[in-house]
TORSE-230785 format. One record per residue: x, y, z of N, C-alpha, C in turn; residue number from 1. Coordinates in steps of 0.05 Angstrom, whole numbers, plus 32768, in hexadecimal, padded with zeros to 4 digits. Example, Ala and Ser with C-alpha at 12.3 -4.5 7.8 and 13.67 -1.06 7.14 Angstrom:
# TORSE-230785
+------+------+------+------+------+------+------+------+------+-----+
!  n_X !  n_Y !  n_Z ! ca_X ! ca_Y ! ca_Z !  c_X !  c_Y !  c_Z !   i !
+------+------+------+------+------+------+------+------+------+-----+
! 8108 ! 7F8E ! 809C ! 80F6 ! 7FA6 ! 809C ! 8108 ! 7FBE ! 809C !   1 !
! 8101 ! 7FD3 ! 808E ! 8111 ! 7FEB ! 808F ! 8102 ! 8001 ! 809D !   2 !
+------+------+------+------+------+------+------+------+------+-----+
***
This chain:
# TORSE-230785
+------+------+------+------+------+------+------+------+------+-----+
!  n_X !  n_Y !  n_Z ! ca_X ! ca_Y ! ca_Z !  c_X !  c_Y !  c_Z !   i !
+------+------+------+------+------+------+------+------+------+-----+
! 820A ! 893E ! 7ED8 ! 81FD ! 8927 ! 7EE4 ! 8212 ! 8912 ! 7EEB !   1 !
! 8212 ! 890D ! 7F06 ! 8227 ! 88FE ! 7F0B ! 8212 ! 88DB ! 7F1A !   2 !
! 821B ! 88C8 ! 7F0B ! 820C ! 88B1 ! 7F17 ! 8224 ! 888F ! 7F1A !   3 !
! 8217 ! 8888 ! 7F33 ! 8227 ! 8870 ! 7F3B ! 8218 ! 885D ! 7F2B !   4 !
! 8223 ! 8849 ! 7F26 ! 821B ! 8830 ! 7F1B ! 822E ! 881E ! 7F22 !   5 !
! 8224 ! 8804 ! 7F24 ! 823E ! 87EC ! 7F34 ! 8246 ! 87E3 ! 7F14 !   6 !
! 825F ! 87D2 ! 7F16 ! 8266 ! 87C8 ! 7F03 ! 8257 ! 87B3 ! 7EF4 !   7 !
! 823D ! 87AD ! 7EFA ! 8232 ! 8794 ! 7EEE ! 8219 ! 87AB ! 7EE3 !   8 !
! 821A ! 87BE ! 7EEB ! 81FD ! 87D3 ! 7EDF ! 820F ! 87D6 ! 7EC1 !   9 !
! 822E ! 87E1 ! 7EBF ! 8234 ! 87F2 ! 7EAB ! 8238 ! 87D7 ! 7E99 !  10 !
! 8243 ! 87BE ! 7EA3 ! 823D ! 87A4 ! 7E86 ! 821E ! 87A8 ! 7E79 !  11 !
! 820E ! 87A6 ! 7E97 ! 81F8 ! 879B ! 7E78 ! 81E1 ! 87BA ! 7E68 !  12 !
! 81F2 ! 87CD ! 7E7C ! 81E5 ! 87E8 ! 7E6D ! 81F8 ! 87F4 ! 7E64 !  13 !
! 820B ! 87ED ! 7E5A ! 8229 ! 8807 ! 7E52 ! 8215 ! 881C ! 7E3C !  14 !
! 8211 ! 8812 ! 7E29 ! 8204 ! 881E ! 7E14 ! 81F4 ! 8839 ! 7E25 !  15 !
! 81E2 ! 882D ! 7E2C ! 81D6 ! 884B ! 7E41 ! 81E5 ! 885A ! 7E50 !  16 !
! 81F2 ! 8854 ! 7E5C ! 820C ! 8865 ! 7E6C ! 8218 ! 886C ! 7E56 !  17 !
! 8225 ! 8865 ! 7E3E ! 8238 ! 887B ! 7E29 ! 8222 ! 888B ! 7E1D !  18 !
! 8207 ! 8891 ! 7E1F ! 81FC ! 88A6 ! 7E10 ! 81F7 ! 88BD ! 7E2F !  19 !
! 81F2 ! 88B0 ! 7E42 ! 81F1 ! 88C5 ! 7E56 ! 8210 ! 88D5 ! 7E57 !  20 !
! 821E ! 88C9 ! 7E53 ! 823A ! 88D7 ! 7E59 ! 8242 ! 88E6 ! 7E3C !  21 !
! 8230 ! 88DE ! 7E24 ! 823B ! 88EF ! 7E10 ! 8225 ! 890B ! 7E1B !  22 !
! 8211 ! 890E ! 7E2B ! 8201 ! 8927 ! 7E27 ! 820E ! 892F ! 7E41 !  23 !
! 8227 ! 8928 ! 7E4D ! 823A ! 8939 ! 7E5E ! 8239 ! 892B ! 7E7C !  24 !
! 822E ! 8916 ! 7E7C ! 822C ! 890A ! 7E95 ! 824A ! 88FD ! 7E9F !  25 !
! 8244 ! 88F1 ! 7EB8 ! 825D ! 88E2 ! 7EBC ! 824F ! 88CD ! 7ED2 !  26 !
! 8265 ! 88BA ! 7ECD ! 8257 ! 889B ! 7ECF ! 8265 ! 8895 ! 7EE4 !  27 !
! 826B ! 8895 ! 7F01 ! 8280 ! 8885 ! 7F18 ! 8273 ! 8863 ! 7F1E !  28 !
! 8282 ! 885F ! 7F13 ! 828A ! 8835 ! 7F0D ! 8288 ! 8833 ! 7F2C !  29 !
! 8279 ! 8819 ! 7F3B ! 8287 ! 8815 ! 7F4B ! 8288 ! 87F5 ! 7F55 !  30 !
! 8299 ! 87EA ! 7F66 ! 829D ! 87D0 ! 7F6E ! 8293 ! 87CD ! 7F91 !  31 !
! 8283 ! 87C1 ! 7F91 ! 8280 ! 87BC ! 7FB7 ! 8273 ! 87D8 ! 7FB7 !  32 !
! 8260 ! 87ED ! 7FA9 ! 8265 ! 8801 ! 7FBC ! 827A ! 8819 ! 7FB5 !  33 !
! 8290 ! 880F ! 7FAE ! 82A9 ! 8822 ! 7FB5 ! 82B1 ! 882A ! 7F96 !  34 !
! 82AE ! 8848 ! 7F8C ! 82BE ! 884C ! 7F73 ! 82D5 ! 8848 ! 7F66 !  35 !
! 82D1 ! 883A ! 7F54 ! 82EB ! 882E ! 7F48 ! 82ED ! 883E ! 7F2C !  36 !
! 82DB ! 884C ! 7F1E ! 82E9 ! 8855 ! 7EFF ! 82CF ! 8869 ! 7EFA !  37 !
! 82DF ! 8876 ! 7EE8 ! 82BE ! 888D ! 7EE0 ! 82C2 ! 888C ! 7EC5 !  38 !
! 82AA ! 8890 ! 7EBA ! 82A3 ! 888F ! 7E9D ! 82A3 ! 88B3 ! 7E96 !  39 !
! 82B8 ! 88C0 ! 7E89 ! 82A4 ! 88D4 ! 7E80 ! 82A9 ! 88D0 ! 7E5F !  40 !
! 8299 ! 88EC ! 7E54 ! 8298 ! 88EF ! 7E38 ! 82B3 ! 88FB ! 7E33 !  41 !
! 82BA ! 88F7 ! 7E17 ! 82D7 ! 88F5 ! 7E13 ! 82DF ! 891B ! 7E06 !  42 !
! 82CC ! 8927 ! 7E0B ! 82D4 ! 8946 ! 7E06 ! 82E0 ! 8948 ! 7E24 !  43 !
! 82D8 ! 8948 ! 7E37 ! 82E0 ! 894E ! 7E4B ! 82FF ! 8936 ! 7E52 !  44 !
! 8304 ! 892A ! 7E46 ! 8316 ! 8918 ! 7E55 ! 832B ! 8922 ! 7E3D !  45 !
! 832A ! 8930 ! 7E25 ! 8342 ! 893E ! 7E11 ! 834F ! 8958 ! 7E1B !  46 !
! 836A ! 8954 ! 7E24 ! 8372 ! 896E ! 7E28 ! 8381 ! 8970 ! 7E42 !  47 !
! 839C ! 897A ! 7E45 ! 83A4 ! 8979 ! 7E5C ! 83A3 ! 899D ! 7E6E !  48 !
! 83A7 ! 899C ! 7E88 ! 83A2 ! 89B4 ! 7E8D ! 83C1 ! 89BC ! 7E8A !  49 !
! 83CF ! 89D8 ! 7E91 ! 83E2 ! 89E6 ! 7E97 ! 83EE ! 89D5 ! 7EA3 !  50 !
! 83EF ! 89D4 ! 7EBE ! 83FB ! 89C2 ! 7ED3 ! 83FE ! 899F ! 7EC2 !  51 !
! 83E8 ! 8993 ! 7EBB ! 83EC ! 8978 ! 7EB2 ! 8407 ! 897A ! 7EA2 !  52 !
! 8404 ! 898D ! 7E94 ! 8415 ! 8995 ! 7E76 ! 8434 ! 8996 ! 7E85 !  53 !
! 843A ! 89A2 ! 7E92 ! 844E ! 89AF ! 7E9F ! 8459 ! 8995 ! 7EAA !  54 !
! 844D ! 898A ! 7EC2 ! 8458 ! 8976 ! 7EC7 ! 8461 ! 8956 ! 7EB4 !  55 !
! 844E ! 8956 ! 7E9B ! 845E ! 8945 ! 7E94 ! 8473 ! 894D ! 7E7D !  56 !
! 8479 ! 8969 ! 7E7A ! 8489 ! 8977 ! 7E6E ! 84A7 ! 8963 ! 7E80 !  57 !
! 849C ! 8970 ! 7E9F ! 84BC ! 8971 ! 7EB2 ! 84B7 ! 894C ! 7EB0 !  58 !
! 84AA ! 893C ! 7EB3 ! 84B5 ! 8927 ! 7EAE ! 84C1 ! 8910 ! 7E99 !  59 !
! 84B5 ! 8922 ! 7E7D ! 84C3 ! 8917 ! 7E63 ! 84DF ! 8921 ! 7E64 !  60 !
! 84E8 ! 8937 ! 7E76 ! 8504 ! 8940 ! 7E6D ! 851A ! 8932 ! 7E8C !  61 !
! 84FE ! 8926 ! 7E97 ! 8516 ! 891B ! 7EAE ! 8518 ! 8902 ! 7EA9 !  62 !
! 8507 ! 88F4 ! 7E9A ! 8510 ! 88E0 ! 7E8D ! 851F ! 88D9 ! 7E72 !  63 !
! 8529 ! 88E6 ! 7E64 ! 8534 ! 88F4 ! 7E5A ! 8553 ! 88EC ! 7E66 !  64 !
! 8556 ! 88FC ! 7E7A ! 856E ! 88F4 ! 7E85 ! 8575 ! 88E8 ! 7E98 !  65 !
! 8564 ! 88D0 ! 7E9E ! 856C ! 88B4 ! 7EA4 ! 8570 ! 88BE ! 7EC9 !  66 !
! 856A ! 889F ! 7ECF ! 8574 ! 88AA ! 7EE9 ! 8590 ! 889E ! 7EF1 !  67 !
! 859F ! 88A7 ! 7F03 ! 85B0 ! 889A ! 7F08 ! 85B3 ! 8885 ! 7F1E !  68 !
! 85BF ! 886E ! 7F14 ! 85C5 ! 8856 ! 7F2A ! 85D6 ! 8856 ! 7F43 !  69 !
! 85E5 ! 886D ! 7F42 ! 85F8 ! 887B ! 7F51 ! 8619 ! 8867 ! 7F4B !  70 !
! 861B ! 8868 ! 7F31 ! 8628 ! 8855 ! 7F1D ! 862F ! 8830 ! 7F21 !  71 !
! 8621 ! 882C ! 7F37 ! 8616 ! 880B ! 7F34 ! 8607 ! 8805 ! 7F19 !  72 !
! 860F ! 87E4 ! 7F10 ! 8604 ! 87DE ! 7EF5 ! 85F7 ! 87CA ! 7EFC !  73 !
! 85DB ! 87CF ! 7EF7 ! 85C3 ! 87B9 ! 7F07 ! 85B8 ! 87AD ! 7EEB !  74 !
! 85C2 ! 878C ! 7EF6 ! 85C4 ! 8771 ! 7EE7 ! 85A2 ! 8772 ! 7EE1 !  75 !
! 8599 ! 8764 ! 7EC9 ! 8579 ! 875E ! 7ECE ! 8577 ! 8750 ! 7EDB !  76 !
! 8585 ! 8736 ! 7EDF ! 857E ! 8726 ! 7EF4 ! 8575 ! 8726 ! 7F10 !  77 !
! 8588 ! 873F ! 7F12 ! 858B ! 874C ! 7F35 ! 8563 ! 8753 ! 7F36 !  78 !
! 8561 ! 8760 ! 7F1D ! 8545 ! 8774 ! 7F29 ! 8532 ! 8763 ! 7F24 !  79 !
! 8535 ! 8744 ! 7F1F ! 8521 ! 8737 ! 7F25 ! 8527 ! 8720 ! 7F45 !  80 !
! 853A ! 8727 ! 7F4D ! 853D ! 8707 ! 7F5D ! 8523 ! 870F ! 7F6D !  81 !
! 851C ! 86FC ! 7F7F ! 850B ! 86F6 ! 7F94 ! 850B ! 86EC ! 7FAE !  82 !
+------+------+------+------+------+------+------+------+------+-----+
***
């Protein structure tokens, strides 16, 4: 069961929307009209797939080893001016 509700439905009914989404529903938030966030139940939101897994495998190990500045030494100051 998939249902829209605007953001002023899920303040003053949240309670009702977290029991629909614990019996497997899903809740799309929205603003103006336009979806901004989904509610689901938290079995479905535990767990990454293969691919999820994998990619943040390759990005813990590329951060890991830093990127390079192409050996310029950048001042903090510099990365805030304006």
């Amino acid at each position: 069961m998939k249902e829209l509700i605007s953001i002023r439905e899920a303040n003053q009914h949240i309670s009702r929307y977290i029991d629909a989404i614990q019996d497997g529903g899903e809740i799309v938030i929205t603003r103006r009209g336009k979806p901004v966030a989904k509610l689901i139940g938290i079995k479905e939101a535990i767990g990454l797939t293969e691919a999820q897994k994998g990619a943040r495998n390759r990005t813990l190990v590329r951060m890991q080893k830093g990127y390079s500045l192409g050996g310029h030494v950048v001042k903090r100051d510099a990365l805030h001016e304006r």
